[in-house]
N, C-alpha and C positions, 0 to 999 in steps of 0.2 A: 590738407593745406590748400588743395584745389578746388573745392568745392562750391565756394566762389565762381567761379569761373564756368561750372557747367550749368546747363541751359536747365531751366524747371519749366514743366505746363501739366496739365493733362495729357496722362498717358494711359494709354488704354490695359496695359498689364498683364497681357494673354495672348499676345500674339503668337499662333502656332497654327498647323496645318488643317484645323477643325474649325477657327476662326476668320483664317483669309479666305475672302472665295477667289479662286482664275477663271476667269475664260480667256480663252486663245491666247492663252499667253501671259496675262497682264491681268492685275489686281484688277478685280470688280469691287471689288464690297470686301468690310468688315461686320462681323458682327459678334454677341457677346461682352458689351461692355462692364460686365457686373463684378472684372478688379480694377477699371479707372480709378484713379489718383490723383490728386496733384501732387508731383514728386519729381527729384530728375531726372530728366525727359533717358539717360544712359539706364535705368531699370526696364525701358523698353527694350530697348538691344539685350540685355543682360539675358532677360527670359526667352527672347525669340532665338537667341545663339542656343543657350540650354537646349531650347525644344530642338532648332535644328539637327544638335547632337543625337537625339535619337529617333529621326527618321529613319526610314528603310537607308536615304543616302548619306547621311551622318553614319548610318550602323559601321557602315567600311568605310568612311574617313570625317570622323567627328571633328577635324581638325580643320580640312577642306570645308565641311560645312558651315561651320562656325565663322572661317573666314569670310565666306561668302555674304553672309547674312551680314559682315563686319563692314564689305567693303560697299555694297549695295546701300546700307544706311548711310553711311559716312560720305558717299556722292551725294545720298539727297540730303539732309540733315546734318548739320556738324554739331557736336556735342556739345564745344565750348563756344562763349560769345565772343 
């Protein structure tokens, strides 16, 4: 019923720890774009929460991790328009 309402673009589709690069801290680069979509933009978060579940820091609290990644998108990006 809300569907409507959330944001659609290109999404990259894979976001996880083998895809983001860090240095010092802070995103450098993506890369791997070969599940882009256009779809809504919440199947990104969707996969990246997933994956963060099973890092080494998800392993001990999947829960924590997931948040994270929840509240981190949701500062920069809001789902709905």
């Amino acid at each position: 019923p809300n569907a409507g309402r959330l944001r659609t673009g290109l999404v990259h589709g894979d976001y996880n720890d083998a895809n983001v690069l860090v240095q010092g801290g802070a995103v450098s680069g993506v890369i791997d774009f070969g599940d882009s979509v256009y779809t809504w933009s919440v199947n990104d978060l969707a996969i990246c929460m997933a994956y963060a579940t099973v890092t080494s820091y998800g392993k001990t609290d999947a829960l924590g991790a997931a948040a994270c990644v929840l509240a981190g998108y949701s500062a920069e990006c809001p789902l709905t328009t």
